[in-house]
C-alpha positions in Angstrom: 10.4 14.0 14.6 11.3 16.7 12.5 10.6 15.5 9.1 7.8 16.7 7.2 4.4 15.0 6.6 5.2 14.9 2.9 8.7 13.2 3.5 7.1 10.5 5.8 4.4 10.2 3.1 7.4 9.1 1.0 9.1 7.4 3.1 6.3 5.3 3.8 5.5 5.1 0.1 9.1 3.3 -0.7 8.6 1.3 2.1 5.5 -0.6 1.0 6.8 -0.4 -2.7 9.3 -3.1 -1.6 9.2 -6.6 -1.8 8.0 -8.4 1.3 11.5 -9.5 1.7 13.0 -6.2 1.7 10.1 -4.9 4.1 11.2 -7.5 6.8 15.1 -6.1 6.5 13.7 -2.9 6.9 11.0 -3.6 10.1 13.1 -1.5 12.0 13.0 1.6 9.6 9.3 1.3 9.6 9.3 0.8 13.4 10.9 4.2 13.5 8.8 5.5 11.2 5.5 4.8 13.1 7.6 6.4 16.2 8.0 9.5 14.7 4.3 9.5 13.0 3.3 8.8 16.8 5.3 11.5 18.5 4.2 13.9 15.2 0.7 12.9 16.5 1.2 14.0 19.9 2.6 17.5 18.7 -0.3 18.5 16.7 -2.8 17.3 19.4 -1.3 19.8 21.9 -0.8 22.6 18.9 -4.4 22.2 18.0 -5.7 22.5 21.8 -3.6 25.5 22.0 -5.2 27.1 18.7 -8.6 26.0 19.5 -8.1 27.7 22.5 -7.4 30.8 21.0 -9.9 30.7 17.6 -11.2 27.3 16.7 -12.4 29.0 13.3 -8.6 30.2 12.3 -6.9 29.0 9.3 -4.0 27.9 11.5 -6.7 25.7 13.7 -8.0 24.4 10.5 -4.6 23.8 9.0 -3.6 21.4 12.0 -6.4 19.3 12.0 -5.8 18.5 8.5 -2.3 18.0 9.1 -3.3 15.6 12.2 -5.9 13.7 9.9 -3.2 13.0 7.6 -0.6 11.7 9.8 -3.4 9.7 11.4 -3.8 8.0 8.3 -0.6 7.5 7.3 -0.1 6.0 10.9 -2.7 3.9 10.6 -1.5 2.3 7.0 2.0 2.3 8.4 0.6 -0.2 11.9 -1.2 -2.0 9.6 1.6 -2.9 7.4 3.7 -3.7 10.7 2.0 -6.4 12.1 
C-alpha cells in the first residue's frame, strides 16, 4: 500500500511485458497488485473528500484527483488483464 503510483506503473508494466506463461505464474503478484491499486483507491477517495472540503480549487485537491485518475486507470488495465 505504500508503494508509489510510478512503482506500480512499473510493476504493472513488467507484468504485462511477460509471456502469457509467465503472467499465469505470476497471477498472484498481479492479484496483489490490483489489491494495493484498490486500497491506494480508497485512500485518495477519502484524502480528496477531506481537501475538497477544505478548498476544492487547491493545488493539493487538484493533485489527488490526478493521482486517483491515474491509479483508476492503471486499475482498470491491471482487472482487465486478470480475467
Amino acid at each position: 500500500m505504500n508503494m508509489k503510483i510510478k512503482d506500480l506503473m512499473e510493476s504493472i508494466d513488467d507484468f504485462f511485458d511477460l509471456s502469457k506463461k509467465k503472467q499465469k505464474d505470476k497471477s498472484d503478484k498481479l492479484k496483489k497488485m490490483i489489491s494495493s491499486l484498490q486500497n491506494k483507491k480508497e485512500d485518495l477517495k477519502k484524502e480528496i473528500k477531506k481537501e475538497a472540503n477544505r478548498d476544492k480549487k487547491s493545488k493539493t485537491c487538484y493533485n489527488l484527483c490526478k493521482e486517483f485518475k491515474a491509479v483508476n486507470k492503471l486499475l482498470k488495465k491491471a482487472k482487465k488483464r486478470n480475467s
